[in-house]
C-alpha positions in Angstrom: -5.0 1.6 28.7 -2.1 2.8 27.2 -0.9 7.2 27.6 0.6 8.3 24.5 2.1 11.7 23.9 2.5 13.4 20.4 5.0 16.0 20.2 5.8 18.3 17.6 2.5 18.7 15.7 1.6 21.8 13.5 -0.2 24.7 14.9 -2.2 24.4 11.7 -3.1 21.0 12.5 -3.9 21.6 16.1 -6.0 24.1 15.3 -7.9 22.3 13.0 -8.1 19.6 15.4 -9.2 21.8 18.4 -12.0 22.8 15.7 -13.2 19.5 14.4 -13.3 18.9 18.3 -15.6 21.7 19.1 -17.9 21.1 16.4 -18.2 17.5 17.5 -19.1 18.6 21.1 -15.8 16.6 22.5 -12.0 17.2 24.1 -9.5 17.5 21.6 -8.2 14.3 23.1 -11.2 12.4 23.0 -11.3 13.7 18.8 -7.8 12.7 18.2 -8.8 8.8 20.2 -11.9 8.9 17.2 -9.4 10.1 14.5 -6.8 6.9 15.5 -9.8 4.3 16.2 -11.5 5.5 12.3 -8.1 5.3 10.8 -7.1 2.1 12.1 -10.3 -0.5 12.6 -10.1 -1.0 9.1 -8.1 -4.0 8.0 -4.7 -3.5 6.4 -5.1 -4.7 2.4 -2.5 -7.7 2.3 0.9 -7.6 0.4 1.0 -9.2 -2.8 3.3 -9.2 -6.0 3.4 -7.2 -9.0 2.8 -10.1 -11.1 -0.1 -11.5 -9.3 -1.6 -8.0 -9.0 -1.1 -7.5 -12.8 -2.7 -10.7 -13.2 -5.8 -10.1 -11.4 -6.4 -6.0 -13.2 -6.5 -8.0 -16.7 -8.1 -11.8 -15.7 -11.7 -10.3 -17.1 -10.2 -9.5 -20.2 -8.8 -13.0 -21.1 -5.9 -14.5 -22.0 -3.6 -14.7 -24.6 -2.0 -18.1 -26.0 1.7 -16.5 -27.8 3.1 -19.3 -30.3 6.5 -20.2 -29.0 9.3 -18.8 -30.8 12.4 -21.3 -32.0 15.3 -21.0 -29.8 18.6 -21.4 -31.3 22.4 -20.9 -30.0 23.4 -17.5 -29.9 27.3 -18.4 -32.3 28.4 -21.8 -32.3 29.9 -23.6 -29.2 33.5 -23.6 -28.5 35.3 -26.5 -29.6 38.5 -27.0 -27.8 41.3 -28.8 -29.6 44.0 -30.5 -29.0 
């Protein structure tokens, strides 16, 4: 197994720790293995898109067929003369 050492942590959250420890009836190392094994055993939601995301919030609701509207050229094309 792997040793891992975590510097630099509040004494706010140590304390807290320590406490959460103690009314668990366990080491404050053995509460901070729990902590990291609860946070991480669930699986990581995948990456997707905005789009796609969008998409799926408002698929109950239906969709909506928008008429297309006529394109046309934004100023006449350049002629080139002789």
């Amino acid at each position: 197994m792997a040793v891992m050492t975590i510097r630099n942590i509040d004494d706010a959250i140590k304390k807290r720790l320590r406490v959460r420890a103690a009314q668990n009836g366990r080491s404050m190392e053995d509460e901070a293995r729990d902590i990291l094994r609860s946070a991480l055993s669930t699986e990581e939601p995948r990456a997707r898109d905005l789009g796609q995301a969008i998409r799926d919030r408002f698929a109950a609701l239906g969709g909506v067929d928008l008429p297309e509207a006529p394109r046309e050229a934004i100023r006449p094309p350049v002629e080139f003369g002789e």
